[in-house]
N, C-alpha and C positions, 0 to 999 in steps of 0.2 A: 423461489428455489433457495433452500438453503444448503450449506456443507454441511459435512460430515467428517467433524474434529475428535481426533485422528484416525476415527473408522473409515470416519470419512469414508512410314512408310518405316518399318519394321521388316527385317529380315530373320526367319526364324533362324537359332543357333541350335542345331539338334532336337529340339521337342523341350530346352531345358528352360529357354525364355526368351525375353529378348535385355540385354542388359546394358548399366549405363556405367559410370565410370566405378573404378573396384573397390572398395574400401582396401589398403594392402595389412592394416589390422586385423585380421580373424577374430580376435579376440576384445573388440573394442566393446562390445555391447556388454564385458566387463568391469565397466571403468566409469560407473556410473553416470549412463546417461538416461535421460527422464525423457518416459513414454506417455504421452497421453492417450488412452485406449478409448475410444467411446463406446456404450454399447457392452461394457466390459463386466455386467455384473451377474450375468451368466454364460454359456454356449461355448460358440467359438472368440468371443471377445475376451471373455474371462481365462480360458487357458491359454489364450498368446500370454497376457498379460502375467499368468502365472510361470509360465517359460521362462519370458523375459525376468522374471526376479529371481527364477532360480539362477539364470544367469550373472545377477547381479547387479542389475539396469532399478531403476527410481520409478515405480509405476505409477502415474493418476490413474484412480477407475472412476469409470461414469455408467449414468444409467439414470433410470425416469423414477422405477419405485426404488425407493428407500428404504425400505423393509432388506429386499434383497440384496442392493449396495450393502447395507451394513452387516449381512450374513457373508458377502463371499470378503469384505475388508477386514473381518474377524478371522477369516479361513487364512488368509495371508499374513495376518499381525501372530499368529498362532505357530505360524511357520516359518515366523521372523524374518519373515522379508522385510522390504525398504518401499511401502505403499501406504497412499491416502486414498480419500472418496470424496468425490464429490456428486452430490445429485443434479439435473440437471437436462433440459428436453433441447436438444441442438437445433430443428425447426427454427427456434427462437434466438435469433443474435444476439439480447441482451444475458441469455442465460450461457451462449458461447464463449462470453467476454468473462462472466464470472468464472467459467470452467477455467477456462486460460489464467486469469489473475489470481485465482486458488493457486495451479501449479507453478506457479513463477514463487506465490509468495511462501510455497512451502519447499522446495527445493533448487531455488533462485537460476534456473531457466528452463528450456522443455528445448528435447533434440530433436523429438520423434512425433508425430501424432500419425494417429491409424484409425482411419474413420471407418469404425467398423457398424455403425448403429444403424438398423435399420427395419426393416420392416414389408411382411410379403402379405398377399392377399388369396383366398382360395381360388381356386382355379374356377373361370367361369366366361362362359363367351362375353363382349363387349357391352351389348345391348342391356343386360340382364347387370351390368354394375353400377353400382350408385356412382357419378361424379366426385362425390364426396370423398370416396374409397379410394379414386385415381388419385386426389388431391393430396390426401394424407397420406400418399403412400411417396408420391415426388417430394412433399412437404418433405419426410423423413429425409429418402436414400438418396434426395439429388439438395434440396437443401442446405438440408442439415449437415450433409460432409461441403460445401461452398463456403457458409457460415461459420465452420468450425476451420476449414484452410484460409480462409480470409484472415480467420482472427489471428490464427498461430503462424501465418507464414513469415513476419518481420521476426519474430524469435526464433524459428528454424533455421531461418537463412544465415540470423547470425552466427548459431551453432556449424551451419553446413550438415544441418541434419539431414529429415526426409520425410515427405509424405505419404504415407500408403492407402490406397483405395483399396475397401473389400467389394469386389463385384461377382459374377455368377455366369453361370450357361449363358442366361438372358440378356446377359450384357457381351455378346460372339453375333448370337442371332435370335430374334423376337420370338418367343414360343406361345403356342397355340393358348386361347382361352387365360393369357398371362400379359397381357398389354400392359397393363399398369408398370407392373415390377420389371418386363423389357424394357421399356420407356425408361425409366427409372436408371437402369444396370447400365443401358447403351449411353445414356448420360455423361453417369463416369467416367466410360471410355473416353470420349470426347472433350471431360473437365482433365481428365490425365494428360493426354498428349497433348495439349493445351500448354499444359505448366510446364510438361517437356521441353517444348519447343523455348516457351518463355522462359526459364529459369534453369535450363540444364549446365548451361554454360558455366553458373555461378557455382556450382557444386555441389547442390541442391539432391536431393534424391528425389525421383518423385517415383510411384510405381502404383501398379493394379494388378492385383490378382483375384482369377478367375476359378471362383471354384463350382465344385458340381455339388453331388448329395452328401454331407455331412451332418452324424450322426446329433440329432438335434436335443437340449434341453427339454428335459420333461415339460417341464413349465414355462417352453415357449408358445407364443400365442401370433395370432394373423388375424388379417380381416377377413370376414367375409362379404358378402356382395352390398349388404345392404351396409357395411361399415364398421360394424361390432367384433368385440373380439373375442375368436375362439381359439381352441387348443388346435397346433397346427397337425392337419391331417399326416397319415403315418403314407409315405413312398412306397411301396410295393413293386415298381417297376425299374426298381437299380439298388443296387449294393450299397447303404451308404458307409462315408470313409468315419474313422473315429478320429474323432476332436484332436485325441493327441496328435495322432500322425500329421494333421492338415496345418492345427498350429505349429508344429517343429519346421511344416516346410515354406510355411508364409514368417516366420525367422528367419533362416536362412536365405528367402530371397529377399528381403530388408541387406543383411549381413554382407550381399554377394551384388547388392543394388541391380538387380533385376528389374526392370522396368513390365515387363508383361509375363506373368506367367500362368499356365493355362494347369490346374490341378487335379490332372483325372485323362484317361485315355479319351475320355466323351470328349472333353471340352478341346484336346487336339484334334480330333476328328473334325469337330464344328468348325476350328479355326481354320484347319486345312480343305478342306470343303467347300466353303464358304468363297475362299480366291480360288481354289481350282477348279471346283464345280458346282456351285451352286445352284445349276438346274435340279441335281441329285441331290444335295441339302434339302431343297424346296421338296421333291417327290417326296421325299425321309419325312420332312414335319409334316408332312399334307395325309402321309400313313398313318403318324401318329395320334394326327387330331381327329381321324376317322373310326380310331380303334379306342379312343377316349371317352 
């Protein structure tokens, strides 16, 4: 891996989250504090990341090709933001430690990381997917955001930053023919209120947000069954939200330290569903994977 020098038990509150202690600055994410994005060199990773500078904030971006690290760190140096790159596959702890010690030695500390990186598989019953596919796709989304809060959480803590987890439907309730990438999302959940429990006290942010279908990267890619990657098939069965919108509101619940929030009327339905009735939840997916 190298750089890329200078391209380089919740109570819901209204439907709006569940949230942890306030920040009483609104305007802190002005005052330059340094975001580590993973994942950040296209999609949804790359417009948080670009939000954030328009804000004002010190962005690392990361990503595996290098090609496109250096198209979208050109896109930002062009628009005079305050951002480096580094390339780098988070799976891999020794390439987490470099991401980490990149951002420290270029902006001498890091507030924020948002472990956005990750990776889904085509939709396909259990039986019919390689092993392999399950592996690399945990390797990624449960991994590689472990390894990447392991490495950054002695530098957060001293800032009193925060950690954010990007999670999905999948990560509410398992969906059909998607075991891998449930497996994966309900993880997160689990590594979140983990850190909560552990590290709320200190000042810590920690949060996960829950989004649904967001309008994706042309040139994003997934696995399919047998492991390979293909261009991610197009949703036809929901509206999806645009990039912008979804980044503006996974900012503001950083800003407003949101600890759970659920990005889409789907993903409230799942949530509330799910403790009130899940017998009904269960009949809804068992519809859905029949009509699939």
């Amino acid at each position: 891996m190298q750089p890329i020098y200078p391209l380089l038990f919740d109570t819901p509150i209204f439907f709006k989250g569940f949230r942890g202690s306030v920040n009483d600055d609104n305007n802190y994410l002005k005052m330059g504090k340094v975001f580590i994005i993973t994942g950040s060199s296209q999609g949804i990773g790359r417009e948080i990341a670009w939000q954030l500078a328009q804000k004002g904030a010190y962005v690392v971006l990361n990503g595996r090709n290098t090609k496109k690290l250096e198209e979208t760190l050109h896109s930002f140096q062009n628009a005079q933001f305050n951002a480096c790159a580094i390339s780098g596959d988070v799976p891999n702890p020794n390439d987490c430690e470099k991401i980490i010690s990149y951002g420290l030695n270029e902006y001498g500390r890091i507030d924020y990381l948002i472990n956005n990186a990750g990776i889904s598989a085509e939709l396909s019953p259990l039986e019919l997917l390689s092993p392999d596919v399950f592996k690399k796709v945990i390797d990624i989304n449960v991994l590689g955001s472990v390894n990447m809060t392991i490495t950054a959480l002695p530098h957060i803590q001293k800032q009193k930053g925060g950690n954010l987890f990007i999670s999905s439907l999948a990560g509410i309730y398992g969906l059909p023919k998607a075991a891998a990438y449930s497996t994966s999302k309900m993880a997160l959940t689990a590594l979140a209120e983990s850190l909560k429990l552990e590290l709320g006290s200190s000042g810590l942010y920690i949060g996960i947000a829950y989004l649904a279908f967001v309008e994706n990267d042309k040139r994003k890619v997934v696995l399919n069954k047998d492991g390979k990657l293909i261009s991610q098939p197009k949703f036809s069965f929901s509206k999806a939200k645009p990039v912008d919108e979804v980044a503006s509101e996974i900012i503001n619940m950083i800003e407003n330290r949101i600890f759970k929030n659920h990005f889409s009327l789907v993903g409230k339905i799942f949530y509330f569903m799910k403790r009130l009735s899940p017998w009904l939840l269960e009949k809804i997916m068992l519809m859905i994977n029949k009509n699939r």
